[in-house]
C-alpha positions in Angstrom: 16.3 29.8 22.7 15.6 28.7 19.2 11.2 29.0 18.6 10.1 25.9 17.0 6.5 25.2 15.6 5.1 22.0 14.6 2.0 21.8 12.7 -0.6 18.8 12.9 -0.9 16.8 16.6 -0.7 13.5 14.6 2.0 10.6 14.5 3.9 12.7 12.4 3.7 15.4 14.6 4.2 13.7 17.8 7.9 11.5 16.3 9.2 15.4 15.6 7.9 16.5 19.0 9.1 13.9 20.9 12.6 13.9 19.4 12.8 17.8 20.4 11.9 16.7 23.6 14.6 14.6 24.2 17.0 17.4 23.5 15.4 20.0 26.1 13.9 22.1 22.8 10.6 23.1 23.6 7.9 23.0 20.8 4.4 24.2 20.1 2.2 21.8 18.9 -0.6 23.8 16.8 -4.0 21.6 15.3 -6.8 22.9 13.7 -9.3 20.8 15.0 -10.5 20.6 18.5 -8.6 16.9 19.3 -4.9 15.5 18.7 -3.8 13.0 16.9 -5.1 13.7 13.1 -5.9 10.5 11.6 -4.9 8.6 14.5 -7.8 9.2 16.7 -10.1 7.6 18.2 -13.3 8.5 19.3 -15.4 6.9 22.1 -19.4 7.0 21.8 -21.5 7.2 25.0 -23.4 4.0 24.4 -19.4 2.3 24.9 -18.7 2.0 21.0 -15.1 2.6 20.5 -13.8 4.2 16.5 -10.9 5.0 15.5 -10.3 7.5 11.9 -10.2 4.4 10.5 -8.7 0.7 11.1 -5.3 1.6 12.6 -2.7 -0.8 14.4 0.4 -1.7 15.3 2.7 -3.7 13.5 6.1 -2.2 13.4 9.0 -4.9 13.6 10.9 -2.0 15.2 12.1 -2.6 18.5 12.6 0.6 19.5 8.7 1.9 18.5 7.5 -1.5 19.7 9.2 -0.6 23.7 8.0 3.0 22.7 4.5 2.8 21.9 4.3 -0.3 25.1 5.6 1.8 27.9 3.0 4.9 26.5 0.5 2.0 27.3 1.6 1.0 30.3 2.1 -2.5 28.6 -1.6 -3.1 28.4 -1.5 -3.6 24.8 -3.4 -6.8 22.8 -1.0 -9.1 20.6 -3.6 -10.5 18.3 -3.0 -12.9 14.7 -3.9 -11.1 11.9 -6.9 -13.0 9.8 -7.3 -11.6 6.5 -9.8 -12.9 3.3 -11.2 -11.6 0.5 -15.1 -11.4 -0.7 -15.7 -12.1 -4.5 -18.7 -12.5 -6.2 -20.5 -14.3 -3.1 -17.1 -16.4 -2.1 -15.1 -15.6 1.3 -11.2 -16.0 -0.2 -8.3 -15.9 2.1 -5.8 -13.0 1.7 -3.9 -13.3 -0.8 -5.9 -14.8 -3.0 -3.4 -16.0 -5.6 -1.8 -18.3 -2.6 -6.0 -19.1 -1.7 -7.7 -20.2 -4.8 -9.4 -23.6 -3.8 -12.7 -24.0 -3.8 -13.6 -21.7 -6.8 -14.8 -22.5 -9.8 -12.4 -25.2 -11.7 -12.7 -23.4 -15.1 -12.0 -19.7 -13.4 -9.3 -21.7 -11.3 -7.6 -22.9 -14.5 -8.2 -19.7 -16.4 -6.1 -17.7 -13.2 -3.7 -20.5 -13.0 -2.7 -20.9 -16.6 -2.1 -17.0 -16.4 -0.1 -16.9 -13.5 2.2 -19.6 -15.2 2.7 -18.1 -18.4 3.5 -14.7 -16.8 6.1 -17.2 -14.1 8.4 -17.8 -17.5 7.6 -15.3 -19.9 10.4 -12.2 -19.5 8.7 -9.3 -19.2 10.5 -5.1 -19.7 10.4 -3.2 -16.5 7.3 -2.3 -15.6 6.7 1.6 -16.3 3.6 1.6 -14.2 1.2 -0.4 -12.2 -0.6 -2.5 -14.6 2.3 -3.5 -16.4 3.9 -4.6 -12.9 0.5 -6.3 -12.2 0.4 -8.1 -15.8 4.3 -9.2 -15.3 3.8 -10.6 -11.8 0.4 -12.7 -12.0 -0.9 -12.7 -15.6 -3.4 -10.5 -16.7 -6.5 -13.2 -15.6 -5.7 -12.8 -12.3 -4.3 -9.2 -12.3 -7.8 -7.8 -14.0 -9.8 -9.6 -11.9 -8.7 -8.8 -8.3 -6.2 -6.3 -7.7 -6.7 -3.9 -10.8 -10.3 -4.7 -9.9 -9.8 -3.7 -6.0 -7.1 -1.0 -7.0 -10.2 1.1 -9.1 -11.9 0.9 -5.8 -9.2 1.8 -3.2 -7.6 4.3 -5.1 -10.0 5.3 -7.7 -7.9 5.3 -10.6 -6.7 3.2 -13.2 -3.6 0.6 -12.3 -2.1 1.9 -15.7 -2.2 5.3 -13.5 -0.5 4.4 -10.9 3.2 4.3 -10.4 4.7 1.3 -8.8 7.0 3.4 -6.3 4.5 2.5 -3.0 4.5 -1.3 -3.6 7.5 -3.0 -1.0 5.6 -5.8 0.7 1.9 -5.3 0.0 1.5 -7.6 -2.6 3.0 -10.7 -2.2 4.5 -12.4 -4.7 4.2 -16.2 -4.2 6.7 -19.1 -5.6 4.5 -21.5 -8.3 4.5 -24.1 -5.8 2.4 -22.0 -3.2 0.1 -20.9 -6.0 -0.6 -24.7 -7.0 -0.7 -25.7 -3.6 -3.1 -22.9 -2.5 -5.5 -24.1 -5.2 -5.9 -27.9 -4.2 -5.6 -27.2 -0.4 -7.4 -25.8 2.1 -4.7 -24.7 4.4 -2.4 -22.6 3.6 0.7 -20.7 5.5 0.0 -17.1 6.8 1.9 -14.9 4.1 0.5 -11.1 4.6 2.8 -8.4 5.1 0.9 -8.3 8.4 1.3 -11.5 10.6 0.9 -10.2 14.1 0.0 -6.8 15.4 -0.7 -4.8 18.6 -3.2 -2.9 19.6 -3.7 -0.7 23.0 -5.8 -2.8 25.7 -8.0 0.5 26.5 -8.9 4.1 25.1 -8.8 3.0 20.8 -5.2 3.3 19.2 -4.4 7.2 20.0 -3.9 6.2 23.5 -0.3 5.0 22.0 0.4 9.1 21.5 -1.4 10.1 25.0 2.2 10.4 26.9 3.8 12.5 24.5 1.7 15.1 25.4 3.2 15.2 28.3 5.1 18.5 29.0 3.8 19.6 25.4 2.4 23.6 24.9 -0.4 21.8 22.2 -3.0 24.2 21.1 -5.8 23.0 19.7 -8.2 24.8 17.1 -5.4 26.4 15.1 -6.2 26.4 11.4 -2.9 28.2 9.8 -4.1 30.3 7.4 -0.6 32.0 6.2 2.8 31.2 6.2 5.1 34.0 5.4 9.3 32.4 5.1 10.4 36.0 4.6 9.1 37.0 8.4 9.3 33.9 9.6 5.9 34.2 10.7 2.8 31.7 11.1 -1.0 33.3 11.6 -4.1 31.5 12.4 -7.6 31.7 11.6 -8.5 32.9 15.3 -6.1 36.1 14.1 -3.5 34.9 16.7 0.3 35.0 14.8 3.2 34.3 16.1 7.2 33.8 14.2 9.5 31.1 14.5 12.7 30.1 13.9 11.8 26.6 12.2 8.6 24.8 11.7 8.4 21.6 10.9 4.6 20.4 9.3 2.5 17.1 8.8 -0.2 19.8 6.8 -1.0 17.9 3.4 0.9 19.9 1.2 -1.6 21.1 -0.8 -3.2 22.6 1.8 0.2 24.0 3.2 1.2 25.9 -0.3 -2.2 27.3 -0.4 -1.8 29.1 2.5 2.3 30.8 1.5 2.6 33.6 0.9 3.9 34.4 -2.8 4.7 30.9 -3.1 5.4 30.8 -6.8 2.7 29.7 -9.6 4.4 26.7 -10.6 4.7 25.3 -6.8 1.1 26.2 -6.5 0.1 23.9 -9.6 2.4 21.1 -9.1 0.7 21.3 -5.2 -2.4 20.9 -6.9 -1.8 18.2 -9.2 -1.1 15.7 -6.4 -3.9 13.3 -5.7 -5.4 11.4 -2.4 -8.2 9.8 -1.8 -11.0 10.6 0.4 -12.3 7.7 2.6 -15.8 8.0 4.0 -15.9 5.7 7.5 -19.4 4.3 8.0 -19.1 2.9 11.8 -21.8 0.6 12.7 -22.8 -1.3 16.2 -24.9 -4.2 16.4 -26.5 -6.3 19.1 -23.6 -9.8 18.5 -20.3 -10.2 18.8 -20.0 -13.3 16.6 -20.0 -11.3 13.1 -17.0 -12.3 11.5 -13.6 -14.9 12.4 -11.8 -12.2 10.1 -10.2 -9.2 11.6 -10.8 -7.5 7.9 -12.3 -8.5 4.7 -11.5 -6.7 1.0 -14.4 -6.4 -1.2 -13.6 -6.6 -5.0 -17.2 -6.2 -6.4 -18.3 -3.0 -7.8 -22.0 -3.7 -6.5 -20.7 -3.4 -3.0 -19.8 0.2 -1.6 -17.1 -0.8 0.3 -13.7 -1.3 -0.3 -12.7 -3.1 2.9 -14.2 -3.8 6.1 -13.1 -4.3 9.9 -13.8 -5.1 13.4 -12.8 -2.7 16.0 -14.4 -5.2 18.3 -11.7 -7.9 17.4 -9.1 -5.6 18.2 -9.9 -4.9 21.8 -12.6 -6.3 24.3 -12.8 -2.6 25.6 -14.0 -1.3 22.1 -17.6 -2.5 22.2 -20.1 -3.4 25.1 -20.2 -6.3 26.2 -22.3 -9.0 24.2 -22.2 -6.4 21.1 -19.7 -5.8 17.8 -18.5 -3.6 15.8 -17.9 -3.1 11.9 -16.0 -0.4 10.2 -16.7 0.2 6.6 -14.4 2.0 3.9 -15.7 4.4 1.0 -13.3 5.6 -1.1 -13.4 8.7 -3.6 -11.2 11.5 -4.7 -12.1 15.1 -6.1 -9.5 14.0 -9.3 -10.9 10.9 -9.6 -14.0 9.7 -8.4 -16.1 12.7 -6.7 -18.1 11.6 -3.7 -21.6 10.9 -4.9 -24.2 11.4 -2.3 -24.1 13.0 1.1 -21.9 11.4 3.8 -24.9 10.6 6.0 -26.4 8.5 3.2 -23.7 6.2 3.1 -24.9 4.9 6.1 -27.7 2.8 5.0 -26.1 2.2 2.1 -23.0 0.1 3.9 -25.6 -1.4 6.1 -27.7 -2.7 2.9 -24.5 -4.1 1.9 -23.5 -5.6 4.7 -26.8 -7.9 5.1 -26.4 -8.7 1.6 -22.9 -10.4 2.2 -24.5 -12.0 5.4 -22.1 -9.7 7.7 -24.9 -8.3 9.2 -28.4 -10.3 9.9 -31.8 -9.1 9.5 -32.4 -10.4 13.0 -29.6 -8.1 14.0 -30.6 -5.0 15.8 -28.3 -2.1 14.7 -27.2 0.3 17.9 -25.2 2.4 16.7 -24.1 4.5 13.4 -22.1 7.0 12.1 -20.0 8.3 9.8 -17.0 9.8 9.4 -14.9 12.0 6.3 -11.6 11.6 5.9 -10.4 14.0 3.5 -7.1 13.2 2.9 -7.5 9.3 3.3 -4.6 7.6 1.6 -2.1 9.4 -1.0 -3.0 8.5 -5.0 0.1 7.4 -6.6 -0.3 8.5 -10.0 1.9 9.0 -12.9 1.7 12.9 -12.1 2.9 12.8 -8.2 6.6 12.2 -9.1 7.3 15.5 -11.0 4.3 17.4 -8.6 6.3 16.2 -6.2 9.5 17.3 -6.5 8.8 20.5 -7.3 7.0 21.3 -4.0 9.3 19.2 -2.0 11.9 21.6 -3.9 10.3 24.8 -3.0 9.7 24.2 0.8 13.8 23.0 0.8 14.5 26.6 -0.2 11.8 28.5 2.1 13.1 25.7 5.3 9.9 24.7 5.8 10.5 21.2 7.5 7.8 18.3 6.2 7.1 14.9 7.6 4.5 11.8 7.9 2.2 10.3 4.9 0.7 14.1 4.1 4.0 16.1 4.1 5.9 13.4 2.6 3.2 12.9 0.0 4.1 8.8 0.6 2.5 5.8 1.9 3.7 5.7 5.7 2.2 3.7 8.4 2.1 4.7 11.5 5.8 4.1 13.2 6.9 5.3 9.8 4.7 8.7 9.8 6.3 8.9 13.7 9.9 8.4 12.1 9.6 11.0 9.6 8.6 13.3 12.5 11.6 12.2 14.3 13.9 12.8 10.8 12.2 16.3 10.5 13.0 17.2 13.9 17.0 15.7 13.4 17.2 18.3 10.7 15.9 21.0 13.2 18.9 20.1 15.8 20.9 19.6 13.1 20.7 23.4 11.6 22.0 26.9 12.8 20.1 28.6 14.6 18.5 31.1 12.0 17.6 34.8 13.8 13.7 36.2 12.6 14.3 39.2 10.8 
């Protein structure tokens, strides 16, 4: 019987053990920290205060995730309406803005108008990178002002850095006729990528992976430390080493080349050169529930920490006491970029300054809970250098048959029933491959 390793206990991790499952292929499921589910966990606070690693949910239109993820649930999930806006310079915009710009000044209103109508019939090359793409699509007015503005924030670099190969739905391009309409009316139609979502009734969103665990060898506190392809052989940082036949990882891959042995000095750079952002998760409970109608608000200004902000509350009546809310706050930096500037801990009273200065949080409000939380490898940077990076390491682990998957061995933007179908692809190429003797 073929050995088979999988490294990393998160969505990723769980689609490639699951689909071995399914074929009566036991796995090992190794993670170096003391919990599963990598960036999909959640963590619950004595005082009732439910977190997850930052705002996940569920909004997969795939039927076969949706039945998935609702039996591991036992169907007690919450079907909620996504509300989305946008804070700018003291005004609450809904999301998108470009569809949502009543009510703002009538000179800025005309200035981001007449752009967005120029750029409507002027002919523009292909965009080589994000900027251009932004320029082409809205007019540079608009495009400078909110999302190469918001871009700086979330992924810390310039949108003439950035490729445009993550885009597909996330920024919605609207017909004239919604952009006029959104600027003299008030209501507007519902046009985010995300319309309606699910989240799990109890337990914060890792309780959607609880189940596969079932039947699963999962050891916990296994940092891999070296990897050698020649000896098929994995060894951890407890000295415990073991070989396989195939192993299939979710490890960022910069972290996963570091740790090869002999991997070659051009793999090792390329590895290196590949960006992601950090994201520094200031959780915060307070003593109302009646904080915001918005299940998340992005926050353009540069005088405000935060990129965006949520409401774990909002998502499930079992993530907060009762009579109390919740707010989640995002930091982003990146060692490339934008080094973190201050210890994590002081982020805290820094989001919470913030957040009574937008009015989110009162200064009757009595705070009953904070933390924080560091993300290291938050969301991946894509930069003009990932590409070429890229395929050189995705190269190198083809030849060694090293199996990658999900958002940190794929080096892409996945969401969660995507990071689970990678895991489920990397495991297809497992079943799909002769059995290779160690030796």
């Amino acid at each position: 019987m073929t050995s088979i390793a999988i490294l990393g206990s998160g969505m990723a991790g769980m689609g490639a053990s699951h689909r071995l499952k399914q074929e009566g292929l036991p796995a090992v499921v190794y993670d170096m920290k003391g919990h599963y589910g990598g960036h999909t966990a959640s963590y619950v606070d004595a005082s009732g205060f439910v977190f997850d690693e930052g705002p996940h949910i569920s909004f997969t239109k795939d039927a076969r995730i949706q039945q998935l993820f609702a039996d591991n649930v036992n169907g007690e999930y919450e079907v909620i309406h996504a509300n989305v806006n946008n804070y700018w310079k003291g005004s609450w915009i809904k999301h998108p803005a470009q569809c949502n710009l009543r009510g703002l000044p009538t000179d800025f209103t005309v200035k981001m108008l007449t752009g967005i109508i120029e750029a409507h019939y002027t002919e523009s090359p292909p965009a080589t990178n994000y900027e251009e793409w932004l320029v082409a699509s809205f007019g540079r007015p608009f495009a400078e002002t909110f999302p190469m503005q918001y871009g700086r924030k979330y992924h810390t670099t310039e949108a003439s850095n950035m490729s445009i190969d993550w885009l597909g739905p996330r920024l919605y391009k609207p017909s004239l006729e919604e952009v006029l309409a959104g600027s003299l009316s008030a209501s507007t139609s519902d046009v985010h990528y995300i319309s309606d979502f699910r989240y799990p009734t109890r337990g914060g969103f890792v309780s959607f992976l609880r189940p596969f665990l079932d039947g699963v060898d999962l050891r916990l506190n296994h940092r891999l430390v070296h990897l050698d392809p020649r000896s098929r052989t994995l060894r951890f940082a407890d000295g415990v080493q073991v070989g396989y036949d195939h192993v299939i990882s979710s490890i960022p891959l910069p972290e996963l080349i570091r740790v090869i042995d002999q991997a070659p000095l051009d793999v090792v750079e390329a590895a290196e050169r590949l960006a992601c952002s950090t994201c520094v998760i200031v959780n915060v409970g307070i003593d109302r529930s009646d904080i915001s109608d918005w299940h998340w608000t992005y926050f353009y200004d540069d005088d405000f920490c935060f990129s965006r902000i949520s409401f774990p509350h909002m998502l499930s009546p079992n993530n907060a006491p009762p009579g109390t809310g919740s707010i989640q706050c995002e930091l982003y930096f990146s060692s490339k970029y934008k080094p973190l500037d201050c210890e994590p801990e002081a982020c805290i009273p820094r989001a919470i300054a913030d957040l009574k200065r937008c009015g989110i949080v009162r200064e009757t409000d009595r705070v009953l809970f904070s933390s924080v939380l560091v993300a290291k490898y938050a969301n991946v940077i894509f930069d003009l250098e990932r590409a070429g990076a890229l395929r050189v390491v995705h190269g190198y682990l083809d030849e060694i048959g090293v199996r990658y998957c999900g958002r940190y061995g794929e080096w892409g933007y996945q969401w969660t029933d995507e990071a689970f179908k990678s895991g489920e692809s990397a495991a297809q190429q497992v079943l799909d491959a002769p059995l290779m003797a160690r030796g």
